[in-house]
Every structure is written in structure tokens, then in C-alpha cells.
N, CA, C and O of each residue as an XYZ file, in Angstrom:
692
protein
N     223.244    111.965    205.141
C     224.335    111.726    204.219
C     223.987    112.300    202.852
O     224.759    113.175    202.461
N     223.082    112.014    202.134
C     222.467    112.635    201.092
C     221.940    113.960    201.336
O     222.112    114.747    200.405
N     221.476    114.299    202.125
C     221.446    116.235    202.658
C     223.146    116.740    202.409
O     223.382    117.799    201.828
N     223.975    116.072    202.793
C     225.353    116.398    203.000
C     226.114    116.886    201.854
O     226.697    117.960    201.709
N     225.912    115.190    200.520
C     226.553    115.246    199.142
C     225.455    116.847    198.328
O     225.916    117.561    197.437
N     224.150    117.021    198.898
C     224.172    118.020    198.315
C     224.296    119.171    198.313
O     224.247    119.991    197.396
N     224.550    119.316    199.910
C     225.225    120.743    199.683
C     226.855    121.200    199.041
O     227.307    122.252    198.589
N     227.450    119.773    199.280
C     228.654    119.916    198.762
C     228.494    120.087    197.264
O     229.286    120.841    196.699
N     227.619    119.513    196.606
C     227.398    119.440    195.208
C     226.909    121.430    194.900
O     227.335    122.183    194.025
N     225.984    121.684    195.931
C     225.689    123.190    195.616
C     226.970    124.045    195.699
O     227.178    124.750    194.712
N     227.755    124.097    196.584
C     229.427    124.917    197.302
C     229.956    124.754    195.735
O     230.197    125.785    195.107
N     230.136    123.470    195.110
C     230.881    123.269    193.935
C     229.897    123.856    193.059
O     230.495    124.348    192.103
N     229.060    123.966    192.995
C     228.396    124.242    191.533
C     228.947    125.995    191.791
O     229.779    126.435    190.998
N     228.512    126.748    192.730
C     228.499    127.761    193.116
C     229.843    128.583    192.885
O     229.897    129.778    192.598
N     231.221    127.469    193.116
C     232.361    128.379    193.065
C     232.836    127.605    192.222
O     233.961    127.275    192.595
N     232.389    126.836    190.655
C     232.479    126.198    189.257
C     233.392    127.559    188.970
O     234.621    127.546    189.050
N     232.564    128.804    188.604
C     233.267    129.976    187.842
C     234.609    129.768    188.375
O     235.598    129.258    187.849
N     234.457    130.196    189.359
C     235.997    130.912    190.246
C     236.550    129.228    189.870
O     237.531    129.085    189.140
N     236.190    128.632    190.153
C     237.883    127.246    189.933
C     237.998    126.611    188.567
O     238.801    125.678    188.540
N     237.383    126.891    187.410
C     237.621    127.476    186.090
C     238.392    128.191    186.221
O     239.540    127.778    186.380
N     238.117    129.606    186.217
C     238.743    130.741    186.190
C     240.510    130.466    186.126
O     241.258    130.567    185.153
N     240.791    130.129    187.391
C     241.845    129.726    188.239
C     242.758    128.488    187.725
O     243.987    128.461    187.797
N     241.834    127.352    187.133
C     242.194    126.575    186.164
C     243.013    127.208    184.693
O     244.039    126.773    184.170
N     242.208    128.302    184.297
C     242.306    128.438    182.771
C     243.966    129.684    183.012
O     244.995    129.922    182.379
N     243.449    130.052    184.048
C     244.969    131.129    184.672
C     246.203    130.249    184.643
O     247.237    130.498    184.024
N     245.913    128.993    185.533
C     247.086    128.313    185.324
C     248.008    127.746    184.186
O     249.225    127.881    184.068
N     247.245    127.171    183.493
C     246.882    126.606    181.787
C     248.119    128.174    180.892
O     249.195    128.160    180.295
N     247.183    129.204    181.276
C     247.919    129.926    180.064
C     249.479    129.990    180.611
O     250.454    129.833    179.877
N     249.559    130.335    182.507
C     250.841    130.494    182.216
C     251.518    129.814    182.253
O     252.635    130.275    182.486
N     251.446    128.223    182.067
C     252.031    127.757    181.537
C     252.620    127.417    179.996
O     253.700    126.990    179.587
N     251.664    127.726    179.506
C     251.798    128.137    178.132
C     253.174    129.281    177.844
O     254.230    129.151    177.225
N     252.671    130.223    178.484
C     253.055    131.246    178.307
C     254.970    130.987    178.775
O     255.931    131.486    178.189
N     254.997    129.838    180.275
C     256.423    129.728    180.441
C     257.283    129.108    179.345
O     258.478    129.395    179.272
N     256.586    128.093    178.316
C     257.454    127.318    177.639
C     257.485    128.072    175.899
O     258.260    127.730    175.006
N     256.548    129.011    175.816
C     256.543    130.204    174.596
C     257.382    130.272    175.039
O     258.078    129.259    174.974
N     258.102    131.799    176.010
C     259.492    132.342    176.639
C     260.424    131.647    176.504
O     261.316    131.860    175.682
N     260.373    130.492    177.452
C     261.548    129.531    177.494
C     261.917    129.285    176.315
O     263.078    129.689    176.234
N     261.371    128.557    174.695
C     261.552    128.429    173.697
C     262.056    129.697    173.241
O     263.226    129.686    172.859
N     261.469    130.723    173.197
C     262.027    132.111    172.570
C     263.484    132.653    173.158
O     264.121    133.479    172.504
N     263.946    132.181    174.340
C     264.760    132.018    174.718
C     266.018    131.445    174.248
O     267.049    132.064    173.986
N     265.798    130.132    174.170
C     266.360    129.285    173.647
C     267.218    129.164    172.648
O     267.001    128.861    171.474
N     268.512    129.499    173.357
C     269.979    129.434    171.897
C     270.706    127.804    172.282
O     270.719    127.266    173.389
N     271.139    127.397    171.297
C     272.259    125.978    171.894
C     273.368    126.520    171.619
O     273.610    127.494    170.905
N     274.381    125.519    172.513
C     275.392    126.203    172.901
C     276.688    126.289    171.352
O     277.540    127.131    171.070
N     276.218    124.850    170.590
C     276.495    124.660    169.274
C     275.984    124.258    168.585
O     275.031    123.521    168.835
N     276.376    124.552    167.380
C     275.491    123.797    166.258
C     276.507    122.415    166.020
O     277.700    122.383    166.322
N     276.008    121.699    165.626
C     276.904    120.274    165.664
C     276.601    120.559    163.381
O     275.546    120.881    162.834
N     278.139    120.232    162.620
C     277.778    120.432    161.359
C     278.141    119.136    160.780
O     278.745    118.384    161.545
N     277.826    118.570    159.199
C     277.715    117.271    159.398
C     279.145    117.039    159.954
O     279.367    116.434    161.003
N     280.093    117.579    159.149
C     281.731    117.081    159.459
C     282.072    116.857    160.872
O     282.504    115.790    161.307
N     281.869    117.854    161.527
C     281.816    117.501    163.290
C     280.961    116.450    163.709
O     281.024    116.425    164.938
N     280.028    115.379    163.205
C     279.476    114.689    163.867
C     280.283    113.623    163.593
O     280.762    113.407    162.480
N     280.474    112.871    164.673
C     281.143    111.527    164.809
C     279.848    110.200    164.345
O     278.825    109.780    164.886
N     280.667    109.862    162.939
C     279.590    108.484    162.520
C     279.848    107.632    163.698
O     280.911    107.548    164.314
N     278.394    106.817    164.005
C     278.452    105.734    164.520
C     278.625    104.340    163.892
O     278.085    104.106    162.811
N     279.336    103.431    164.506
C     280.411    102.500    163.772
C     279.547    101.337    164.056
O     280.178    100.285    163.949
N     278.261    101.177    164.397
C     277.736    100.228    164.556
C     276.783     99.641    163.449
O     276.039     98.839    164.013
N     276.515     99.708    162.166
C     276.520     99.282    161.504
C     275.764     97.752    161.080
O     276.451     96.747    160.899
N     274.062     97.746    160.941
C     273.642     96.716    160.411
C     274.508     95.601    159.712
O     274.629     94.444    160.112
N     275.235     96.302    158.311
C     275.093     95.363    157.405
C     276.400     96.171    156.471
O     276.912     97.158    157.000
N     276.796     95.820    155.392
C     278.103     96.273    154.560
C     277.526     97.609    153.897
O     278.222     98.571    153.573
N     275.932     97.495    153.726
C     275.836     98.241    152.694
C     275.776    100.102    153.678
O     276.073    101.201    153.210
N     275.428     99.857    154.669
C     275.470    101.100    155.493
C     276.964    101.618    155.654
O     277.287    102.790    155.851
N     277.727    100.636    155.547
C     279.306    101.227    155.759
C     280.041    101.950    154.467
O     281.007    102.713    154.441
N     279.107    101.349    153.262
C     278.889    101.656    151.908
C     278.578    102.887    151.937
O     279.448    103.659    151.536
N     277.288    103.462    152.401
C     277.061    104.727    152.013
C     277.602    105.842    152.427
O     277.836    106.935    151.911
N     277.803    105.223    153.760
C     278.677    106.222    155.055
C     279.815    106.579    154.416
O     279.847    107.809    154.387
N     281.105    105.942    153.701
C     282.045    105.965    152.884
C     281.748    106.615    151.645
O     282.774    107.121    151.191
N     280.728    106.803    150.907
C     280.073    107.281    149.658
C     279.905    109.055    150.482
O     280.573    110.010    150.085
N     279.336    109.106    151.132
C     278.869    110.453    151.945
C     279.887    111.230    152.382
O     279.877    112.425    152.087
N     281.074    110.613    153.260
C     281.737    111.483    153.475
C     283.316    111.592    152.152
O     284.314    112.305    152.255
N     283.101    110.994    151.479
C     284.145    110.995    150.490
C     283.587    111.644    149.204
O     284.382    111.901    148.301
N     282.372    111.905    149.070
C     281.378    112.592    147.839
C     282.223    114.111    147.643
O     282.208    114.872    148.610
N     282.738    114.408    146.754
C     283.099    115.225    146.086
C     282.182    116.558    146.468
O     281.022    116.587    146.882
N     283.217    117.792    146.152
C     282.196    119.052    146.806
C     280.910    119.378    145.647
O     279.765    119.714    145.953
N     281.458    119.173    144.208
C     280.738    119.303    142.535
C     280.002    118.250    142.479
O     280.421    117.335    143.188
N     279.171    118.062    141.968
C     278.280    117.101    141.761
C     278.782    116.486    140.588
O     278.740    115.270    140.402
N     279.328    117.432    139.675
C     279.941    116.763    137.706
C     281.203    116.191    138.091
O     281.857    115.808    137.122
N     281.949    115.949    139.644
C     282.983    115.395    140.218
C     282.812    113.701    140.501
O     283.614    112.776    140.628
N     281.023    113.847    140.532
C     280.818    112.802    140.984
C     280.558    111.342    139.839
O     279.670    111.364    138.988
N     281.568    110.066    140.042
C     281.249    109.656    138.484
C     279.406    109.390    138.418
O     278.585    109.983    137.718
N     279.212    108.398    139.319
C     277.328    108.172    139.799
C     276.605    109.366    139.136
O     275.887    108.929    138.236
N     276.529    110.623    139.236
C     276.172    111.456    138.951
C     275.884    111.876    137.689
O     274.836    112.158    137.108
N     277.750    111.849    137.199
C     277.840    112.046    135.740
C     276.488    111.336    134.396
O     275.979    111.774    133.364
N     276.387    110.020    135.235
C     275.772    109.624    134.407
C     274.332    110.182    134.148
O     273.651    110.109    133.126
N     274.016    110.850    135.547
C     272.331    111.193    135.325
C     272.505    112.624    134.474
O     271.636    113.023    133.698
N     273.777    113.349    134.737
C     273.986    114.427    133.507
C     274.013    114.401    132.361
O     273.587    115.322    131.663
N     274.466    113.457    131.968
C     274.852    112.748    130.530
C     273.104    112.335    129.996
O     272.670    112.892    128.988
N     272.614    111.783    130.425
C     271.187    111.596    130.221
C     270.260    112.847    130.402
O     269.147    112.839    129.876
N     270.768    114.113    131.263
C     270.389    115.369    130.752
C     268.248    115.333    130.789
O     267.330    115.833    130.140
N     268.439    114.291    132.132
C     266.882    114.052    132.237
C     266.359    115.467    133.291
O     265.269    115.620    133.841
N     267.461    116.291    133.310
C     267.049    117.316    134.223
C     267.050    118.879    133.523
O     266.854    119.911    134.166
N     267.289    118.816    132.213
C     267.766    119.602    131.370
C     266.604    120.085    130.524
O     266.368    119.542    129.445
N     265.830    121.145    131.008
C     264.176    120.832    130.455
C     263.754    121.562    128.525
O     262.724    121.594    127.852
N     265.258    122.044    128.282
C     265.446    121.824    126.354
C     265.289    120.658    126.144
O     264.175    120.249    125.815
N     266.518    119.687    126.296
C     266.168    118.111    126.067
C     265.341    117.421    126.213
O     265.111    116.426    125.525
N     264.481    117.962    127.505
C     263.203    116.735    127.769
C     262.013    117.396    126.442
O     261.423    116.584    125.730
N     261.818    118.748    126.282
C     261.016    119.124    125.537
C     261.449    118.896    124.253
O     260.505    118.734    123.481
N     262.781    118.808    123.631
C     263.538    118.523    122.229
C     262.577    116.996    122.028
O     261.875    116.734    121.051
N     262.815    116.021    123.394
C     262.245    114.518    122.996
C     260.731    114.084    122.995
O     260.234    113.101    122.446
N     260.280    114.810    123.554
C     259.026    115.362    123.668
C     258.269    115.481    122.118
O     257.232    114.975    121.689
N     259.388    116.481    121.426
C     258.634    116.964    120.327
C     258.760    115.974    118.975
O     258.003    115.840    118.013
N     260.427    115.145    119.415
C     260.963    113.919    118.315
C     259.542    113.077    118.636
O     259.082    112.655    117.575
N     258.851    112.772    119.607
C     257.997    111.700    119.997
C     256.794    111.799    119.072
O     256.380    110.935    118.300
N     256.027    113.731    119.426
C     255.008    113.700    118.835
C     255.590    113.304    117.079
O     255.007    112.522    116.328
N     256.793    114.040    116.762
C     257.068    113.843    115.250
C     257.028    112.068    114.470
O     256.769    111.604    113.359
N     257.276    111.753    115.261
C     257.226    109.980    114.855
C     255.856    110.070    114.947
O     255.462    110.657    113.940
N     254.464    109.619    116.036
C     253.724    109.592    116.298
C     252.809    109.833    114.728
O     252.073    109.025    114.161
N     253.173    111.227    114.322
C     252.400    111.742    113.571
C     253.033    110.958    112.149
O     252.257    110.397    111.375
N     254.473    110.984    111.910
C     254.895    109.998    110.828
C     253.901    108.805    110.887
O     253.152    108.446    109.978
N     254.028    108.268    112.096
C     253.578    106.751    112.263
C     251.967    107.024    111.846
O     251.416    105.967    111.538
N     251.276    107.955    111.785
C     250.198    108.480    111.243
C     249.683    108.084    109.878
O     248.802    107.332    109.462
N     250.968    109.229    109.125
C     250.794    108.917    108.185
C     251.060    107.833    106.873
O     250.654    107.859    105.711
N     251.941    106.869    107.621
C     252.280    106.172    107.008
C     251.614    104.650    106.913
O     251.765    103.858    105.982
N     250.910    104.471    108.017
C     249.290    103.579    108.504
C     248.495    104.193    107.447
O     247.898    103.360    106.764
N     248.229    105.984    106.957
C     247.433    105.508    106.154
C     248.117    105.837    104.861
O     247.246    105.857    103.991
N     249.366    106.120    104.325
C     249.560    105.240    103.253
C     249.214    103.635    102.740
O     248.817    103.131    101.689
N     249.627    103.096    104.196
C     249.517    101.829    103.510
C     248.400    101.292    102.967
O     248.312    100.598    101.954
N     247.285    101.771    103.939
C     246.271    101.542    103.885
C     245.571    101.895    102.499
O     244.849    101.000    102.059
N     245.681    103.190    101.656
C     245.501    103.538    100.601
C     246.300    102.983     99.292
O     246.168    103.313     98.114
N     247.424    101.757    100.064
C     247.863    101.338     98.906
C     249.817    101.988     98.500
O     250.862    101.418     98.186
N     249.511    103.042     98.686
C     250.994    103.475     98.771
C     252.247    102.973     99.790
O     252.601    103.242    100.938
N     252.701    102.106     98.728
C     253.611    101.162     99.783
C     254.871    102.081     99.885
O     255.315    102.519    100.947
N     255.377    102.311     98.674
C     256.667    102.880     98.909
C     256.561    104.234    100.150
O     257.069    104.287    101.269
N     255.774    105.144     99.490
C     255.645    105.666    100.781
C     255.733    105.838    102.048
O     256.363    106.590    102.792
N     254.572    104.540    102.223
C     254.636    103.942    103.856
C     256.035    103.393    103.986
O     256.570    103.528    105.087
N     256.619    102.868    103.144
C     258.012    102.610    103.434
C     259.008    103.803    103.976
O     259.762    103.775    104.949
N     258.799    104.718    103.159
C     259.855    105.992    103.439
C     259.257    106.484    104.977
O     259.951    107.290    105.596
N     258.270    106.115    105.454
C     258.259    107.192    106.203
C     258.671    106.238    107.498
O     259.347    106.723    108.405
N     258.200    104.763    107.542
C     258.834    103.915    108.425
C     259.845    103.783    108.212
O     260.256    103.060    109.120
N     260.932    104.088    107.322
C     262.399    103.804    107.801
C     262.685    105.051    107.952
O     263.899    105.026    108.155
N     262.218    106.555    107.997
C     262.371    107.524    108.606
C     261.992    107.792    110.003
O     262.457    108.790    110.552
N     260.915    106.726    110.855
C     260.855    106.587    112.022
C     261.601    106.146    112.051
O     262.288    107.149    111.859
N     262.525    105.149    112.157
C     262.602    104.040    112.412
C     264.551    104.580    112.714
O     265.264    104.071    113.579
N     264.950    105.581    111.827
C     266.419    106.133    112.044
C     266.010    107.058    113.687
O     266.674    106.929    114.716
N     265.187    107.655    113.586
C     265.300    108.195    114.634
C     264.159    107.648    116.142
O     263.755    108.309    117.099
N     263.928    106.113    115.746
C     263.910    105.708    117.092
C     263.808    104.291    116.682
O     262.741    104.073    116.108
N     264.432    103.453    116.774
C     264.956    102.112    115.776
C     263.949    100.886    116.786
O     263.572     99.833    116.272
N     263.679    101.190    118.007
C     262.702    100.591    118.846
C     261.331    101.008    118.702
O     260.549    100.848    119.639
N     260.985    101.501    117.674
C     259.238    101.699    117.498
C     258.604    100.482    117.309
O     258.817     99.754    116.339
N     257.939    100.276    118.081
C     257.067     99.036    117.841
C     256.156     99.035    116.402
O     256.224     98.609    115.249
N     255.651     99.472    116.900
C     254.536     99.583    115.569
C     254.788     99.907    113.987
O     254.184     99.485    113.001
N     256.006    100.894    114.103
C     257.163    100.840    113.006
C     257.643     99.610    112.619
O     257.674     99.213    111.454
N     258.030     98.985    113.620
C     258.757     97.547    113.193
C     257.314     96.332    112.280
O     257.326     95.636    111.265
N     256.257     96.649    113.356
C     255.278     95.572    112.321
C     254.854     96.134    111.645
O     254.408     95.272    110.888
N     254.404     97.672    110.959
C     254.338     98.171    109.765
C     255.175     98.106    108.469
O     254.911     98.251    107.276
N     256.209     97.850    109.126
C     257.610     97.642    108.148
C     257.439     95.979    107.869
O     257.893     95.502    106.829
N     256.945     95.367    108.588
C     257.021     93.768    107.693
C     256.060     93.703    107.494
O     256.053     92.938    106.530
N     254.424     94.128    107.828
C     253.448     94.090    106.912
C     253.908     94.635    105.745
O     254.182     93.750    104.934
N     254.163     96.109    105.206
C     254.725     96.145    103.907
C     255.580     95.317    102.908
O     255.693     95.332    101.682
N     256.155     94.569    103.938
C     257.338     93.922    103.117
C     256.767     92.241    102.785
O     257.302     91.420    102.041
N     255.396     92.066    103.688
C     254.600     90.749    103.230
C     254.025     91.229    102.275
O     254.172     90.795    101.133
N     253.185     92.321    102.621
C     252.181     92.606    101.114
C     252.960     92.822     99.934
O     252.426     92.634     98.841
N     254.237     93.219    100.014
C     255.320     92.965     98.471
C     255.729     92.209     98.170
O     255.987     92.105     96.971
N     256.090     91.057     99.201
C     256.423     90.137     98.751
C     255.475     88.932     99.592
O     255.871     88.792    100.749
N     254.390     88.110     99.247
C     253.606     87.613     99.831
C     254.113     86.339     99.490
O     254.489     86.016     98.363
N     254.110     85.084    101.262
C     254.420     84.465    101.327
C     253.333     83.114    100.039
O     252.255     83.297     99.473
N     254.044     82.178    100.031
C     253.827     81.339     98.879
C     252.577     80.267     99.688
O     252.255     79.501    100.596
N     252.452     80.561     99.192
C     251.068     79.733    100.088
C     250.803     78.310    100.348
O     250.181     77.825     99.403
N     251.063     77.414    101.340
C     251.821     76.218    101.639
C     250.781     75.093    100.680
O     251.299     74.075    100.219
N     249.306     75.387    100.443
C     248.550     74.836     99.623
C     248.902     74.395     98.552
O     248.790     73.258     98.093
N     249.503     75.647     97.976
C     249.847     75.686     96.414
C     250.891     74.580     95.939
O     250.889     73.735     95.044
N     252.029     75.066     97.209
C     253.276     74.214     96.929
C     253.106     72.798     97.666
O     254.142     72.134     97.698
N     252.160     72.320     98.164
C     251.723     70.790     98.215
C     251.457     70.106     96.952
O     252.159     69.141     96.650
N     250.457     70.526     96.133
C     249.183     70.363     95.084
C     250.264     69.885     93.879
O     250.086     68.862     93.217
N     251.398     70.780     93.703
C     252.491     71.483     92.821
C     253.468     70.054     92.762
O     253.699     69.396     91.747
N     253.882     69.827     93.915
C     254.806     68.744     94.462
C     254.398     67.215     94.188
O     255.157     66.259     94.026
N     252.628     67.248     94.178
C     252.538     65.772     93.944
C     252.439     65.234     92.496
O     252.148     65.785     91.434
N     252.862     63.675     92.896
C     252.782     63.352     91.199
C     251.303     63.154     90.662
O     250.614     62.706     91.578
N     250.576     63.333     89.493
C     249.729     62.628     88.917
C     249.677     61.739     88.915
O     250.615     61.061     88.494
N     248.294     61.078     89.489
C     248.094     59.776     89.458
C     247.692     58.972     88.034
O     246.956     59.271     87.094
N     248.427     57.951     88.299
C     248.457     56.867     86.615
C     249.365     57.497     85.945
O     249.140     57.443     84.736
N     250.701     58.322     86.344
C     251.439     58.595     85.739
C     253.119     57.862     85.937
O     254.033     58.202     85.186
């Protein structure tokens, strides 16, 4: 029995090449049938969106929503009101994005110099230049508490000490 498995094991080792070979023959042309077949390959139509029949089955409201949004969407995009609005904001418009770009660094650098006005003492200054940020972007943070630090250091609150001390009567009086 073991004399047997090895000659069968030698027959196979022996004709390995040839049923490789024969293997790797098969392999390509199959390959080779579904290359063709694909290169072949026209459909009989093209299906375009308008010709496709929506399906009416429908999760939920908001899918019947879009489906209605899609095929009723205007051919212009500036037709579309949704749209209009992202035009109007002109966030695609790359003058404008670079125009705000450059208003940004210009505050930035105001907001610069007007930190160190204050700092040196020049209030009015620092004033002019924070309410000159401040027209052309009225949400600056740091504008806004630069602008009431200036306006404490001019006018500095009364100091709650003072007006205690001030208020009481003398005693034995």
C-alpha cells in the first residue's frame, strides 16, 4: 500500500509541469473569454434619469421630499430659491473669499495696533482704531473688550471702599 501511494506520488510529481501547464491554459482563456465578452458588450439602452420610474416605496416623508425636490429642480441653478441663497453668500466666488480674507488680515493688524496703543497710553487712538474695527466687523471679540477696557481706564469705576468710608457717620457725632 505504501509502495503504491508512492509511485502515484512519483506519476504526479513527474507530470506537475504538464497539469500546471494545462491549468494556467485554462485560467487565461478564461480570462481572455470575459475581456471579449466585456469588449463586446453594448446595452440595448441607456435608461436616463427622466425615463427611470421612481420607486414609490418610501421609508419616511422626507424621501418623498427629496424625490419631489429632484424631479421639480429647475434646469438653472440661480432658478433655484435653496440655491440662491448659497449665491448670495458668494462662498464660491474666489474675489470675495480673497476680498474677506484680506478685510480679516486688515482688522487683525488694526487690532494690532491698537493693543499697543493702549498699552503705551494712547487712548484716543486705541479708540479710533477699535471703532474702525469694529464698523467693519461689529462681532470682534477682542475689539469689543478692548473697547471697554478703554472706556474703564477713562472712566474708572468708583471704588466700592471709598463710597462705604464716605457714607458713614462719625462717631460721637
Amino acid at each position: 500500500m505504501k509502495e503504491q501511494l508512492e509511485i502515484i506520488g512519483q506519476r504526479l510529481l513527474k507530470n506537475l509541469d504538464r497539469v500546471s501547464i494545462v491549468v494556467f491554459l485554462l485560467l487565461a482563456l478564461v480570462a481572455g473569454y470575459f475581456y471579449f465578452a466585456e469588449q463586446n458588450f453594448v446595452p440595448d439602452t441607456v435608461e436616463t434619469p427622466a425615463s427611470v420610474a421612481w420607486v414609490e416605496q418610501f421609508p419616511n416623508d422626507e424621501y418623498r421630499k427629496i424625490q419631489e425636490q429632484v424631479t421639480n429642480a429647475p434646469d438653472d441653478i440661480r432658478d433655484n430659491p435653496e440655491s440662491s441663497i448659497l449665491l448670495a453668500v458668494r462662498m464660491f466666488d474666489r474675489t470675495s473669499v480673497e476680498a474677506e480674507q484680506e478685510t480679516a488680515r486688515a482688522v487683525e493688524a488694526d487690532y494690532e495696533r491698537a493693543q499697543q496703543a493702549f498699552t503705551s497710553g494712547n487712548l484716543s487712538r486705541a479708540e479710533e482704531l477699535v471703532e474702525s474695527i469694529l464698523r467693519r466687523n461689529p462681532n470682534h471679540q477682542n475689539a469689543l473688550e478692548l473697547k471697554t477696557l478703554i472706556e474703564e481706564t477713562r472712566n474708572p469705576p468708583a471704588e466700592e471702599g471709598a463710597e462705604a468710608e464716605s457714607s458713614e457717620v462719625a462717631p460721637g457725632g
